[in-house]
C-alpha positions in Angstrom: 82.5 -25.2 42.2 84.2 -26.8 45.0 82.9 -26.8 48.2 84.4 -24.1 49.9 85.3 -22.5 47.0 83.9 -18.7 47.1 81.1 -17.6 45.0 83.1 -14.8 42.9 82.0 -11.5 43.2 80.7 -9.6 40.3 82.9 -6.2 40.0 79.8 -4.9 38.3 77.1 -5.7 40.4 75.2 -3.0 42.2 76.7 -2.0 45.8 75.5 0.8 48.1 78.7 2.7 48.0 78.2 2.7 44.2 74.8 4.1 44.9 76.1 6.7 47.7 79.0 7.7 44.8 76.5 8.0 42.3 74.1 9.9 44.4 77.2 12.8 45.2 78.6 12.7 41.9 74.9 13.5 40.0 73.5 15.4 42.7 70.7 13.3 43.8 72.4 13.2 47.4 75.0 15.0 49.3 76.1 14.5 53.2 74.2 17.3 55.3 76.9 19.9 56.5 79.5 18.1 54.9 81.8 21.4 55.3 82.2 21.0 58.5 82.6 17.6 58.7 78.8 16.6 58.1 76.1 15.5 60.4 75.3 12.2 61.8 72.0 11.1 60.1 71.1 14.1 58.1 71.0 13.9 54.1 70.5 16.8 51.8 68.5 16.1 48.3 70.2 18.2 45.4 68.7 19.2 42.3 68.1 15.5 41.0 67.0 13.8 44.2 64.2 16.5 45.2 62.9 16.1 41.6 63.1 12.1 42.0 62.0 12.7 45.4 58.8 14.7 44.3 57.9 12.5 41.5 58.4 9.7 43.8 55.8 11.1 46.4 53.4 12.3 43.5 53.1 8.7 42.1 51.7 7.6 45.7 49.5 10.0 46.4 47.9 9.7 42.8 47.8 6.8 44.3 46.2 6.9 47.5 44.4 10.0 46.7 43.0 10.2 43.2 42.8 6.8 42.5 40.9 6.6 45.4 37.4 7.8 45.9 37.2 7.4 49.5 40.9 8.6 50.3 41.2 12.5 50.9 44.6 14.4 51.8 45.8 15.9 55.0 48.7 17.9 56.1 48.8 18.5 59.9 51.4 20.2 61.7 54.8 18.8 63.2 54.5 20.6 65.7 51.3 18.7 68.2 50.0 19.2 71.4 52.2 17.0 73.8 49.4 15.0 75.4 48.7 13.6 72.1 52.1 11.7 72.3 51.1 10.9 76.2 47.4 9.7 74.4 49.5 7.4 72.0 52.2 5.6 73.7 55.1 7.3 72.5 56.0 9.0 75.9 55.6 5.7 77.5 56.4 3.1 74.5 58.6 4.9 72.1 61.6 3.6 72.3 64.7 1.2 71.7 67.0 -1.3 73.9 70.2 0.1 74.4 73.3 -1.1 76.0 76.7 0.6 76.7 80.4 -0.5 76.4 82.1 0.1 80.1 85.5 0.3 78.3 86.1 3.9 79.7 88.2 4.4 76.1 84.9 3.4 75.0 81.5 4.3 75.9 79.8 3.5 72.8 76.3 3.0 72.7 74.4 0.4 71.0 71.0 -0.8 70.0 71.0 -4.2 71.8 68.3 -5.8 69.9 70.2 -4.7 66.4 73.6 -6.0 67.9 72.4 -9.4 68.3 70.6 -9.3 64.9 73.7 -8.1 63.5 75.9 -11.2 65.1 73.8 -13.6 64.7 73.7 -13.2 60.7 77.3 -13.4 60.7 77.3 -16.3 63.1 73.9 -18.5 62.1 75.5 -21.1 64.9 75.1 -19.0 67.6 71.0 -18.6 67.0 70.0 -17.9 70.8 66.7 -20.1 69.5 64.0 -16.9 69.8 63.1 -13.8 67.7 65.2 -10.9 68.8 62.2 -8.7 68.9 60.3 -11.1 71.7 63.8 -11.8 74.2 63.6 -9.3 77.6 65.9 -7.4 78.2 67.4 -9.6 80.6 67.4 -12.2 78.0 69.4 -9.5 75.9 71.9 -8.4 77.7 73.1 -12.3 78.7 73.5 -13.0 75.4 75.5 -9.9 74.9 77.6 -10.2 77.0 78.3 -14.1 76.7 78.9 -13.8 72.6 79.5 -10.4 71.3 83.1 -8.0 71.4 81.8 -4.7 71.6 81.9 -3.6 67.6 83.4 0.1 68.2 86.4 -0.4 70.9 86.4 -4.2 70.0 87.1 -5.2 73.9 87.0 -8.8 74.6 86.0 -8.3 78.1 82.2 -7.5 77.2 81.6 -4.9 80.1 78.3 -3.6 78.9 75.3 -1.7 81.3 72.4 -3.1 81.7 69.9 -3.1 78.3 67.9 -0.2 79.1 64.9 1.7 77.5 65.8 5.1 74.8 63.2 7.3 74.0 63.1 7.8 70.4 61.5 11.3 70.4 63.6 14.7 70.0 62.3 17.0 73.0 62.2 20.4 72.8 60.2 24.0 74.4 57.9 26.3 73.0 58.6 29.8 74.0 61.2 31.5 76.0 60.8 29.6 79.3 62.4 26.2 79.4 60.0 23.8 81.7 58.2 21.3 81.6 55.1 23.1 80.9 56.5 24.1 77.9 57.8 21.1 76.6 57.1 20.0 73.5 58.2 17.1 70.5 59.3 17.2 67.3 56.3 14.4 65.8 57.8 11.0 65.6 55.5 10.1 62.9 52.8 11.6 61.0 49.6 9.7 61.3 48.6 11.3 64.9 47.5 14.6 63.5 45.1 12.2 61.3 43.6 10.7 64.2 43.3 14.1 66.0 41.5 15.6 63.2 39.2 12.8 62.3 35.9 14.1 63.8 36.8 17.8 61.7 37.4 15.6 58.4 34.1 13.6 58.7 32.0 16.9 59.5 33.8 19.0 57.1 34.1 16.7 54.5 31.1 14.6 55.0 32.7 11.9 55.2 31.5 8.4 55.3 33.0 5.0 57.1 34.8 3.3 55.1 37.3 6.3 54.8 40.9 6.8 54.0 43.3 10.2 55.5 46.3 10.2 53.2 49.5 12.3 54.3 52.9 13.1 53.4 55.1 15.1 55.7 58.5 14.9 58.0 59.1 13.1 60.5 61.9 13.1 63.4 63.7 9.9 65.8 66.4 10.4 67.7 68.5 7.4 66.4 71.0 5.4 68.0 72.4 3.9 64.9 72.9 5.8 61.7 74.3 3.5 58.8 73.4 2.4 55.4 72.6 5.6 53.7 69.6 7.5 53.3 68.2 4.1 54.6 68.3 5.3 58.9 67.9 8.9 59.7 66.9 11.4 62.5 64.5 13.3 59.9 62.9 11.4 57.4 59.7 11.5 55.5 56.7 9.2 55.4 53.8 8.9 53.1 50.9 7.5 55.7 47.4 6.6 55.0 45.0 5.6 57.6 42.1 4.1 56.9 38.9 3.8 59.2 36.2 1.4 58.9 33.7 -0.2 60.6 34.3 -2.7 63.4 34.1 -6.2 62.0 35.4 -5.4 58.4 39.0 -4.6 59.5 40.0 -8.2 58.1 39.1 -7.8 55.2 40.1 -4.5 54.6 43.6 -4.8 56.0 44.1 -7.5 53.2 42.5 -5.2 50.6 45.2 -2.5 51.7 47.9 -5.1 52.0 47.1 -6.3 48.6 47.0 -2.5 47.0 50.2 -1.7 48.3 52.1 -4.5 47.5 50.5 -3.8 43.6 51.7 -0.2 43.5 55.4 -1.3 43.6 54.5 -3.9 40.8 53.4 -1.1 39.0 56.6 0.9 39.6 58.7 -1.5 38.4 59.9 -3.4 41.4 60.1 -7.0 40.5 58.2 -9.7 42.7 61.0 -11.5 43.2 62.5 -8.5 45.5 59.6 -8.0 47.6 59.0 -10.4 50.1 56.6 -9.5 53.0 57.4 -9.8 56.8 55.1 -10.4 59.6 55.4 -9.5 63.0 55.7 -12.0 65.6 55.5 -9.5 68.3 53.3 -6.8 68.0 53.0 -3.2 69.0 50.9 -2.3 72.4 47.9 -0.4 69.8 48.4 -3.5 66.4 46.1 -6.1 65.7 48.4 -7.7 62.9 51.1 -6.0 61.1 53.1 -6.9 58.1 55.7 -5.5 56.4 56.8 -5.0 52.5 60.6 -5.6 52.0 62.9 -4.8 49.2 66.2 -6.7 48.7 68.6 -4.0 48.9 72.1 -4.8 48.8 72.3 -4.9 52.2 69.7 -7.6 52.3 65.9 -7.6 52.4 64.4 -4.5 54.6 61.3 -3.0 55.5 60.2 -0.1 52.9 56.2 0.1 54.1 54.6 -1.0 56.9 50.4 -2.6 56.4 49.3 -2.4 60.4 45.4 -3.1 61.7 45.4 -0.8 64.5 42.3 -1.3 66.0 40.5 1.5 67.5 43.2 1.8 69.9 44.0 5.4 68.5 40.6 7.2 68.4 39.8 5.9 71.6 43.5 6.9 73.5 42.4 10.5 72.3 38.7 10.6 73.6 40.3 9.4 76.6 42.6 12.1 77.3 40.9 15.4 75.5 37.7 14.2 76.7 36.2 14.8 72.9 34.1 12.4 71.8 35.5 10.9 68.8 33.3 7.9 67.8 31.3 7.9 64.1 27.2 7.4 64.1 26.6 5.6 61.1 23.8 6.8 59.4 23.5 4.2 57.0 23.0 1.5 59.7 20.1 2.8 61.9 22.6 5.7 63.1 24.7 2.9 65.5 27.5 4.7 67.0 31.3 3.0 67.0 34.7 3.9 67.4 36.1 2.9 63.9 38.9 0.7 63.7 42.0 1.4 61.3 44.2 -0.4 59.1 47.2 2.0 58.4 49.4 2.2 55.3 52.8 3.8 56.0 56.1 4.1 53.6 59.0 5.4 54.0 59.7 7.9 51.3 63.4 8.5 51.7 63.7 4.3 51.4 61.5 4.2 48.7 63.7 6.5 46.8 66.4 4.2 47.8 64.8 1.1 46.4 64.3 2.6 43.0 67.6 3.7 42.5 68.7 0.6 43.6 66.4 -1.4 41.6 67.0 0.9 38.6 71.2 0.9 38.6 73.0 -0.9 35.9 76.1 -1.4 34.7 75.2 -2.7 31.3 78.1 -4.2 28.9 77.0 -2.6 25.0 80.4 -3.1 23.6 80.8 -4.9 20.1 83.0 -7.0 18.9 84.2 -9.0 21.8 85.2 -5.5 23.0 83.6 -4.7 26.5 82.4 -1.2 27.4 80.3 -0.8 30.1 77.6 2.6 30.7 76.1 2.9 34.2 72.2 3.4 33.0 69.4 4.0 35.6 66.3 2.3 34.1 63.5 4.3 35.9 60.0 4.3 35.0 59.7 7.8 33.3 57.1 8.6 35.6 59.9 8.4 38.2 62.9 10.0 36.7 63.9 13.2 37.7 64.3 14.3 33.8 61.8 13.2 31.3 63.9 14.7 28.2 67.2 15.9 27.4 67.6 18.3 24.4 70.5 18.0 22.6 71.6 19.7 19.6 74.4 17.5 17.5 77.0 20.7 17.4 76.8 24.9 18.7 76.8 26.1 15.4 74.9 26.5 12.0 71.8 27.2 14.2 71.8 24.1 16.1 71.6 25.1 19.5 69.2 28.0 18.9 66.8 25.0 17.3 67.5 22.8 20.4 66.5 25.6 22.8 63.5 26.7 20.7 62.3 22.6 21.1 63.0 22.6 24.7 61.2 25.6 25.5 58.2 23.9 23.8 58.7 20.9 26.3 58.7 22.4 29.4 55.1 23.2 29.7 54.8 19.5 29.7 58.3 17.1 31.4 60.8 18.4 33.3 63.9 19.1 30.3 67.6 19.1 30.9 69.6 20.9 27.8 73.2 19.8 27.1 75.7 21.1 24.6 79.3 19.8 26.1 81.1 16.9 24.7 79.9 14.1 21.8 76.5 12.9 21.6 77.3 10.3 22.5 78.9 11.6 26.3 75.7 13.7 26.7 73.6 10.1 26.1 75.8 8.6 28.1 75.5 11.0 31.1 71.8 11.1 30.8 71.4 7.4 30.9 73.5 7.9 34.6 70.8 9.8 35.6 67.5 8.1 34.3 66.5 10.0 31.7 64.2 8.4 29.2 64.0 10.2 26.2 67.4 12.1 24.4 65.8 14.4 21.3 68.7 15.2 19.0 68.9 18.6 16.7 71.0 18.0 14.1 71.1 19.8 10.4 68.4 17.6 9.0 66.1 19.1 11.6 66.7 22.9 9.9 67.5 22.4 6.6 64.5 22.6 4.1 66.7 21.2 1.2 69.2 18.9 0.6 73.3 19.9 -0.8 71.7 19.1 -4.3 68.8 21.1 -3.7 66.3 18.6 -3.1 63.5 18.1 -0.8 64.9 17.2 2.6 61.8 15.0 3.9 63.9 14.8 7.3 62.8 18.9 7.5 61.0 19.5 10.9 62.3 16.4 12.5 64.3 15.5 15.6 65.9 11.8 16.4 64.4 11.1 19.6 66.7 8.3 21.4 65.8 5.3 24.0 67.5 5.0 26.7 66.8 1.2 27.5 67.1 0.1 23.6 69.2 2.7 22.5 67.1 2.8 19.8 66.3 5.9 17.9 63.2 7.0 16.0 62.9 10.4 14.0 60.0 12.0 14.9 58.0 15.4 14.2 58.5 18.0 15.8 55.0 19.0 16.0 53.8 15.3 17.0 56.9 15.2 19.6 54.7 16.2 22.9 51.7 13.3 21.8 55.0 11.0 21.0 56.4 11.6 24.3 53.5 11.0 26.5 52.5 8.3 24.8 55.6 6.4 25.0 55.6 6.9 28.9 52.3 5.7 29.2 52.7 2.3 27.2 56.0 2.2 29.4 56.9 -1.4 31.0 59.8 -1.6 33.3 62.3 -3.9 30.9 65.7 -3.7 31.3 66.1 -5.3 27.9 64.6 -2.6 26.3 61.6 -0.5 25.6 
């Protein structure tokens, strides 16, 4: 290839706006409100995305939880008192550098720290020689305006405002009197209510440090920037684990956690070579050390879970401001009383269900004789996809689809089934593989006929072809050993895009 000659671009690759079309046309994904135009930030899951969604959020908490002997589950309210946002530095801390465009056709506003990020990875040879995330404002908004064209109006002149401070947190009031003695915030992230209830978990629960508080629940930012999908959002939910331990061990267990995590998405089927882990140069007013895990999305590597060693800034910010005591006497150590210290674990679960799809899309050439024909195939671990089987009966008559029903209503109790009589076989194994299903069971006359034309024994009697949807391969199976068959399959499972 010459030297300037451009890499060519494979039409087949995976793209995000193949993802995004995918997503509307299957109904893993539509735009919130998109009859009236839609709303900025705000997703809605359909009927496939809440199931991938679920199964998405059940794999981690088996995870965290049940895999886990000293991790036990919370779900505390959005809603908080507001000095517990004043106790943890969001009122003061939460927020994000913005700068406005002066052009009075203009006005946009902008993340500053993300508009320098952005140039700079289009122009390598303007580096302004520092991480983005350690320059001061002042430092910010000089570079700004000496390099970058505002990106909305495209003005040459660079009239910006000064880089200024944004408060990521949505405000609101509780009750009919709008004050600020009623003000209140939607939660920014989940982990607080952990913290708040810590001394009610170890007394309930009789809990012991080293301890783990696993939650799942939605969380709310007031955004500048919405782009890229599901990836940036105003509501969004995150699977959080904080874990406390004694003061002195949070070394070692911060690389325990970090070495868990990064495992889990091993285990899912996410490659090593799309992981890569980030540290943080500059870190947050409560973090000891924080690293995060990144998947190479098509718009490049991003964070999908942060690993943070918080310290015992948390516990102690509360004490502080509810005047509750909230350290631990340790029992097993001559009853010594500490504040523990935390190493937290928290995903995003909307990006996670972004990485596997993204991971899992294919547009896989299964055409013979020199002829191509491409099938868009979504190789998701079958504990992820959203249907485990599909049902399909080879025609609507002679008794087919009644059999078909009769063997997915012996399914259910056990996967999540999808039943589909329209088109050829092979359209319905074609839209399945779309979707991520795993397992296609086929009715056809062999399946419900005792005897054959001639009237001998049909051995195939009682049987179903049950179809791959890696391989393609197909297996005929018992109906009575289909369940066992099924679950077995899934658990001797290994993510191979060659086949099963």
């Amino acid at each position: 290839m010459a030297k300037n000659e451009k890499k060519p671009v494979d039409e087949h690759a995976c793209t995000l706006d193949k993802i995004i079309a995918l997503c509307k046309r299957r109904g893993f994904v539509y735009q919130a409100s998109e009859i009236y135009g839609g709303q900025a930030g705000a997703w809605d899951y359909g009927p496939l995305g809440v199931d991938f969604k679920r199964n998405i959020q059940n794999a981690w908490w088996k995870e965290m939880t049940q895999l886990h002997d000293d991790v036990v589950g919370l779900d505390s309210a959005i809603f908080q008192h507001h000095t517990t946002w004043e106790a943890s530095g969001h009122v003061g801390h939460f927020s994000d550098p913005m700068i406005d465009c002066l052009n009075p056709k203009c006005n946009a506003r902008h993340r500053a720290d993300k508009l320098i990020e952005e140039f700079v990875a289009a122009n390598p040879d303007k580096d302004p020689g520092k991480p983005v995330d350690t320059m001061s404002h002042e430092e910010m908004e000089a570079y700004i305006k000496e390099n970058i064209d505002c990106p909305t109006c495209h003005s040459t002149e660079r009239k910006y405002t000064a880089v200024r401070e944004f408060n990521l947190m949505f405000k609101t009031y509780q009750g009919a009197i709008a004050d600020e003695s009623h003000l209140i915030y939607l939660r920014p992230e989940t982990c607080q209510g952990i913290f708040t209830d810590f001394k009610s978990i170890v007394q309930s629960n009789r809990m012991k440090v080293p301890f783990g508080v696993a939650q799942v629940g939605k969380s709310f930012r007031n955004e500048l920037i919405f782009k890229n999908f599901i990836f940036r959002t105003c509501e969004f939910e995150q699977m959080e684990m904080e874990y406390f331990c004694k003061p002195g061990t949070e070394d070692e267990t911060f690389q325990r956690w970090r070495d868990d995590r990064w495992r889990f998405y091993l285990k899912y089927g996410i490659p090593e070579s799309q992981l890569k882990w980030h540290h943080h140069d500059k870190l947050a007013h409560y973090a000891k050390d924080a690293y995060d895990i990144t998947y190479n999305f098509p718009i490049g590597f991003e964070e999908i879970e942060g690993i943070h060693s918080r310290t015992d800034f948390d516990l102690s910010q509360h004490a502080q401001y509810s005047k509750k005591d909230m350290s631990y006497v340790d029992q097993e150590d001559g009853n010594k009383k500490y504040v523990p210290y935390v190493i937290e674990t928290s995903a995003g679960l909307n990006r996670n269900f972004l990485m596997f799809l993204c991971e899992a899309y294919e547009e896989q050439n299964v055409g013979t004789d020199g002829k191509d024909d491409y099938r868009v195939v979504l190789h998701l671990d079958p504990r992820l996809a959203p249907i485990t089987v599909a049902v399909l009966p080879l025609m609507k008559k002679g008794g087919l689809a009644e059999k078909a029903k009769e063997i997915q209503h012996l399914l259910k109790e056990d996967f999540v089934t999808d039943y589909d009589v329209a088109g050829t076989v092979g359209k319905r194994y074609r839209r399945q593989d779309e979707v991520g299903t795993p397992f296609c069971v086929t009715v056809d006359f062999d399946t419900i006929q005792e005897t054959k034309e001639d009237g001998s024994k049909n051995d195939l009697f009682g049987t179903v072809t049950v179809r791959f949807r890696d391989s393609m391969e197909q297996e005929r199976v018992k109906i009575d050993e289909l369940i066992p068959f099924i679950q077995k399959s899934i658990k001797n499972y290994s993510f191979n895009r060659s086949g099963r």
